[in-house]
C-alpha positions as CSV (number, residue, x, y, z in Angstrom):
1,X,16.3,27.8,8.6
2,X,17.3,24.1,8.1
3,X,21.3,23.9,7.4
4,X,22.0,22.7,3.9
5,X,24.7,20.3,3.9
6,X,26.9,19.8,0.7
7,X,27.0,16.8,-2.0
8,X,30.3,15.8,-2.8
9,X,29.7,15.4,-6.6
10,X,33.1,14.4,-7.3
11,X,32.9,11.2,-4.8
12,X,29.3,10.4,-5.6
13,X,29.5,10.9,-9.7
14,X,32.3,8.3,-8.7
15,X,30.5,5.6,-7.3
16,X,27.8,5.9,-9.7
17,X,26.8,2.8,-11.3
18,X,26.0,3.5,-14.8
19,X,24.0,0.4,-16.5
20,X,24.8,-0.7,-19.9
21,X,22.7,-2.1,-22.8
22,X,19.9,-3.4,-21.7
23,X,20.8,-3.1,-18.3
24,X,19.6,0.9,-18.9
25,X,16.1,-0.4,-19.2
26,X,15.4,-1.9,-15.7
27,X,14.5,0.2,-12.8
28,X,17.7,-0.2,-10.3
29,X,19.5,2.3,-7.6
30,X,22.7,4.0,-9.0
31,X,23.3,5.8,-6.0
32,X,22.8,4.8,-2.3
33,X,24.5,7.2,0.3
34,X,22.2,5.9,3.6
35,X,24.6,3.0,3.9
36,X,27.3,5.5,5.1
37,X,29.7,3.9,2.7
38,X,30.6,7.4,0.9
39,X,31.8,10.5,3.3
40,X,29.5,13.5,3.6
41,X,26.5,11.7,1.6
42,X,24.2,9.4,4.1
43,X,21.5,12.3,2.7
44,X,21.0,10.7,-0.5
45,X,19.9,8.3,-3.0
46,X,19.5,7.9,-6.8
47,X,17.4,5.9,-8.5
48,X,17.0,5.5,-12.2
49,X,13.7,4.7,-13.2
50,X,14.0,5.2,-17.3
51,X,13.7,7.8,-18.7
52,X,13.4,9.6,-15.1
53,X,15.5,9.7,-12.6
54,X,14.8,10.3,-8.8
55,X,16.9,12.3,-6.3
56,X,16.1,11.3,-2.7
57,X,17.1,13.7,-0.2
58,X,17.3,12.8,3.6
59,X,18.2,16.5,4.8
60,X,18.3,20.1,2.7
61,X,20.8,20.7,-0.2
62,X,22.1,23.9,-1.9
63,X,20.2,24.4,-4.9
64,X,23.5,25.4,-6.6
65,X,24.7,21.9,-5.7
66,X,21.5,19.9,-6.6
67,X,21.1,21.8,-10.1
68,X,24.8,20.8,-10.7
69,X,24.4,17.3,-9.8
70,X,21.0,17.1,-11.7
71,X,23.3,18.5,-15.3
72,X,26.0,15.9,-14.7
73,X,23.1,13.1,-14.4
74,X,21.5,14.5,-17.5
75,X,25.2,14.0,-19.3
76,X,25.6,10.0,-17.9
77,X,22.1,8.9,-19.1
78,X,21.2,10.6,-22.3
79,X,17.6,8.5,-22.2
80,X,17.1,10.6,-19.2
81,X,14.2,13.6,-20.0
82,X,12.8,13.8,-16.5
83,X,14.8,14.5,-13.2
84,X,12.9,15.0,-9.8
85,X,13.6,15.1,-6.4
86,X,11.9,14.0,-3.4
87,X,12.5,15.4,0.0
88,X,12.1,13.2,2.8
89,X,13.3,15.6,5.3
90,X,10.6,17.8,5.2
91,X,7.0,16.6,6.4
92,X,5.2,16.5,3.1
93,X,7.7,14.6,1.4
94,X,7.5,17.7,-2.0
95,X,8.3,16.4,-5.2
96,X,9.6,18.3,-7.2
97,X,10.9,18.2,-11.2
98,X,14.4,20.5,-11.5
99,X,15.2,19.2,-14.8
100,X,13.3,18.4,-17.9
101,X,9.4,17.1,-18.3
102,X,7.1,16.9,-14.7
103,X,6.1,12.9,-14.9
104,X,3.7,11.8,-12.1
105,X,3.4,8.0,-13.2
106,X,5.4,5.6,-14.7
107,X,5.4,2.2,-16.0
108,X,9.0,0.6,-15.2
109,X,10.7,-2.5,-15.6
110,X,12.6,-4.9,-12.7
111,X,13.6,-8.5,-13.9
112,X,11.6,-8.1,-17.2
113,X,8.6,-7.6,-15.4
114,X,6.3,-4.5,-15.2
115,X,5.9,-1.7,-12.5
116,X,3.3,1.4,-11.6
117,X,5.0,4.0,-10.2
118,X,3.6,7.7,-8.8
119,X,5.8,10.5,-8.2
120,X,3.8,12.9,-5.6
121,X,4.1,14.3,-2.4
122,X,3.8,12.4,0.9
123,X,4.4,8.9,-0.3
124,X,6.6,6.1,-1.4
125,X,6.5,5.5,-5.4
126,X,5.2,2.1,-5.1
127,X,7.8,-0.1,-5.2
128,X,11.2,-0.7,-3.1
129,X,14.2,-1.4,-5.0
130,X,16.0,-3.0,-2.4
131,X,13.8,-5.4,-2.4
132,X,14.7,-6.9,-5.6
133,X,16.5,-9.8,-4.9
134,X,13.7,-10.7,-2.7
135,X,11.4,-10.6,-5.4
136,X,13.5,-12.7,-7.5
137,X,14.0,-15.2,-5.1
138,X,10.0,-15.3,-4.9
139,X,9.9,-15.6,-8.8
140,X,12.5,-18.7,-8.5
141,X,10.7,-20.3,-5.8
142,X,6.8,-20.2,-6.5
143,X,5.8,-23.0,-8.9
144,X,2.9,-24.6,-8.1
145,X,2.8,-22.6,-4.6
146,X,-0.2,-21.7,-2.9
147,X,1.7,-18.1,-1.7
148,X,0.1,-15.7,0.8
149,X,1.2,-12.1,0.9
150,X,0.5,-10.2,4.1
151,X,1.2,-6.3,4.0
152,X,0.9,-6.7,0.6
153,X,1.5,-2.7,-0.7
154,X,1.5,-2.7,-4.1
155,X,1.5,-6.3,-5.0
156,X,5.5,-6.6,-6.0
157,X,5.4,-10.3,-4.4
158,X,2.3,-10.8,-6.3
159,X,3.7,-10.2,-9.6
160,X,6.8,-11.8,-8.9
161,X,5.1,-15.0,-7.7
162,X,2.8,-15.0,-10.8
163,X,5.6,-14.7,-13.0
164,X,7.0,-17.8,-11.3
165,X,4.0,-19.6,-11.8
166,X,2.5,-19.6,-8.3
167,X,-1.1,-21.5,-8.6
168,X,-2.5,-19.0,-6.4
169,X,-1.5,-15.7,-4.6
170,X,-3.3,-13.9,-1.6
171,X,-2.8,-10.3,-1.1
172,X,-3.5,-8.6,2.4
173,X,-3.2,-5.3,2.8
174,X,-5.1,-2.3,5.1
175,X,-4.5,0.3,2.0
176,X,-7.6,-0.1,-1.0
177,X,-5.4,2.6,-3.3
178,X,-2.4,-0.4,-3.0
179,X,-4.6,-3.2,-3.4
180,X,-5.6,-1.5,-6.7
181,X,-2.5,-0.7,-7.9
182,X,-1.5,-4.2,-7.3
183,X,-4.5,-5.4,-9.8
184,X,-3.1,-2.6,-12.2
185,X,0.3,-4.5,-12.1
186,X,-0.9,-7.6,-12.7
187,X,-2.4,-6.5,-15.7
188,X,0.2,-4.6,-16.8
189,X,2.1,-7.9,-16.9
190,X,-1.1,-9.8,-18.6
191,X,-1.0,-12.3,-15.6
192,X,-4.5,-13.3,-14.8
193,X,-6.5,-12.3,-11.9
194,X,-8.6,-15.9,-11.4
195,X,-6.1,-17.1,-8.8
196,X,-5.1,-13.9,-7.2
197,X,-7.1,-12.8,-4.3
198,X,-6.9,-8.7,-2.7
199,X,-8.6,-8.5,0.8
200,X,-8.3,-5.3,2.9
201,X,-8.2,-6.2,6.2
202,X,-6.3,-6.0,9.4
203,X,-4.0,-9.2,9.3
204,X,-3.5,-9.3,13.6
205,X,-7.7,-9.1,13.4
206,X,-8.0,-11.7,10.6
207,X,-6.5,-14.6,11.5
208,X,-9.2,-16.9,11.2
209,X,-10.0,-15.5,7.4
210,X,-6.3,-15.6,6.7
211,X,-6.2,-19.2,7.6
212,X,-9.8,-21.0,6.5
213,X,-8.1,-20.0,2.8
214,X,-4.8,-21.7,4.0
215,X,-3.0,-24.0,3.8
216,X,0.1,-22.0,2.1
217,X,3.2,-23.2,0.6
218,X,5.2,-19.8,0.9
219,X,4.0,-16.9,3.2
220,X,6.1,-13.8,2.6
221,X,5.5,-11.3,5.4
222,X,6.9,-7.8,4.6
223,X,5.5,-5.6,8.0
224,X,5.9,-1.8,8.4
225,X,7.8,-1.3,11.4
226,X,4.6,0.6,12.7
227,X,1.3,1.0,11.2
228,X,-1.3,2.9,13.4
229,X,-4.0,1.0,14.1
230,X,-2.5,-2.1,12.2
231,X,0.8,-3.1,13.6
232,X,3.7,-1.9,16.4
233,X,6.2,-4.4,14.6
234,X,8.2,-4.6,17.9
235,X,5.2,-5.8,20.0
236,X,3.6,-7.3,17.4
237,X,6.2,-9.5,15.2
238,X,6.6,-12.4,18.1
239,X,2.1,-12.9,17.5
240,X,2.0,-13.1,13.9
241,X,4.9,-15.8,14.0
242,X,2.8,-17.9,16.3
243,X,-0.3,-17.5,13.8
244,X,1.5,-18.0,10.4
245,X,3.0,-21.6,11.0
246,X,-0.5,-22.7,11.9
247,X,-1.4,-21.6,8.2
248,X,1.6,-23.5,6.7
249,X,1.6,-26.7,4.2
250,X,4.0,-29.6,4.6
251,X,7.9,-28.3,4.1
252,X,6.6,-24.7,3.3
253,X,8.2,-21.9,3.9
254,X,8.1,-18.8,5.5
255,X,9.7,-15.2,4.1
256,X,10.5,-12.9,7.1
257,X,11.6,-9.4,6.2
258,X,12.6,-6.6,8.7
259,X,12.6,-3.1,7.6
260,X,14.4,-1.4,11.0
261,X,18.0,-1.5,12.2
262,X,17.7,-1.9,15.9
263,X,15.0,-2.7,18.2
264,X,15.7,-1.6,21.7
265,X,19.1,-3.2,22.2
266,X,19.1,-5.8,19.3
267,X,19.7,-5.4,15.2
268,X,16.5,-5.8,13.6
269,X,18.0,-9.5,12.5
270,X,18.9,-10.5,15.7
271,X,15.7,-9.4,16.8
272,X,13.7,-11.4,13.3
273,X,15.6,-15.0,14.5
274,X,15.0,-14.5,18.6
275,X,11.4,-14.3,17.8
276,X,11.5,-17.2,15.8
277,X,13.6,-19.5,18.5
278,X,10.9,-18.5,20.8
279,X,7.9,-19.1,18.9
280,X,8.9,-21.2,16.2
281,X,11.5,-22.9,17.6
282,X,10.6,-26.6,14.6
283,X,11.6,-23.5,12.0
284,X,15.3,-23.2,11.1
285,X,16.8,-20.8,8.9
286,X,17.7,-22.1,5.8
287,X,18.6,-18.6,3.5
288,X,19.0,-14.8,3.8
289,X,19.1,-13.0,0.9
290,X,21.0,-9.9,0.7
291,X,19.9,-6.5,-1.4
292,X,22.0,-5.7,-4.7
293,X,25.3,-4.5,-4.7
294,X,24.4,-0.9,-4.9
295,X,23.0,-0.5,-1.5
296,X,26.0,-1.0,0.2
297,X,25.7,-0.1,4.2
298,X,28.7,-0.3,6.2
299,X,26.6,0.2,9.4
300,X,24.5,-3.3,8.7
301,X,21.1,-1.6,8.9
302,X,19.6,-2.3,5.9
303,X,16.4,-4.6,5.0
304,X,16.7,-8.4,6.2
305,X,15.0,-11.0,4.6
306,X,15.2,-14.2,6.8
307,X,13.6,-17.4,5.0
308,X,12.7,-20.3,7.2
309,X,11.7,-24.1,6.6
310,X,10.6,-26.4,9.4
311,X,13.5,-29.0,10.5
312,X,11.6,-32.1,9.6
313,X,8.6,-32.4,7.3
314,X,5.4,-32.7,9.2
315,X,3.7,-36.0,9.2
């Protein structure tokens, strides 16, 4: 039997952050232990997502504890009817509802824009809050943009771009079920389809597709650290570089994100601007931009997103 390790309620009810007004109705993390910032709770995260809110577990909890932690949510946020808990330690990845009404999807709000979620077993729940600021960013810096998305999940870039007023967005992805939830997004946000593109395909066997719709103004690459069959980040980040600045418009820009702390001997970020110094080496770094506030990480190994402009425009 697994050992259950304990939730300091005290510290973590603590270091909750509560949103106010109309804070309370966009989807944001109020918890994030994996940063190591709060003793005895790496194991676990909190999201509110109104009216539910989602425990994520990284390693067995008394039930005692989590039913107890569950009531004192319920008290903070009285819009709160639904409280579930994922566990990531196990292999299926069980959700499970220990307080109030089952849900098993959601329509959410980030930034004022619109967001399918699915609670169920095995899988993310479609979109990653530390991401955010990203897709902010993204929103801020689309107009008029010819935008390619590669590894495309549910579209969040999509939407974000769209909302920014992007003339046209391409959306790679190897997963149909994302693809489609990405088109149910966009709708959800009534942002038209007519320029915004969905392609399953397998972006390190589609460069010559990829690029005869080129050239783009933004590309915003967002790779799992591995995919099988798709990509091995660490021996496949250096090739995609070389590829995507061949796809690129005068002064574009390129959005780099790296989802793992360390490869071999290297941080993930250190590892992000090598390969760039070795296979973009006209591409400087002009931005980074950090996750919000909540997912604080003393240990530096959280989600890097590197954007990168070419030192002089090309003639």
């Amino acid at each position: 039997m697994s050992t259950k390790l304990p939730i300091n309620s005290s510290e973590l009810l603590e270091n909750l952050v509560i949103p106010k007004n109309e804070g309370l109705e966009q989807a944001q993390r109020i918890f994030h232990g994996r940063g190591h910032a709060y003793k005895d709770l790496s194991h676990i995260t909190i999201d509110w997502l109104k009216p539910l809110i989602l425990i994520t577990l990284f390693a067995p909890v008394s039930k005692v504890d989590l039913l107890e932690l569950a009531n004192q949510l319920k008290k903070r946020f009285r819009q709160c009817n639904s409280i579930q808990v994922q566990h990531r330690y196990q292999t299926s990845w069980q959700v499970e509802c220990i307080l109030g009404e089952p849900l098993h999807k959601l329509k959410i709000r980030e930034s004022n824009l619109s967001y399918m979620l699915e609670f169920k077993s095995g899988a993310n729940t479609g979109l990653f809050l530390d991401m955010k600021n990203g897709r902010d960013w993204v929103c801020a810096n689309s107009k008029n943009k010819r935008v390619l998305n590669l590894f495309a999940y549910t579209c969040g870039f999509s939407i974000a771009a769209s909302a920014g007023g992007a003339r046209s967005v391409f959306n790679i992805d190897m997963n149909s079920p994302f693809l489609n939830t990405g088109r149910e997004n966009h709708r959800l946000n009534k942002q038209s389809l007519r320029s915004i593109r969905f392609d399953k395909l397998n972006i390190l066997k589609s460069f010559g597709r990829i690029k005869k719709q080129g050239p783009y103004d933004l590309i915003i690459c967002d790779p799992p650290t591995f995919q099988k069959g798709s990509i091995d980040l660490a021996r496949d980040y250096s090739k995609l570089i070389r590829r995507l600045v061949e796809f690129l418009s005068v002064n574009a820009k390129l959005f780099l994100c790296i989802n793992t702390p360390h490869i071999g001997s290297i941080t993930g970020k250190e590892f992000l601007l090598q390969a760039m110094q070795k296979n973009a080496p006209d591409f400087h770094l002009i931005d980074e931009i950090k996750p919000p506030s909540v997912f604080k990480d003393i240990q530096g190994k959280g989600t890097k997103i590197l954007i990168f402009k070419i030192r002089k425009e090309r003639g």
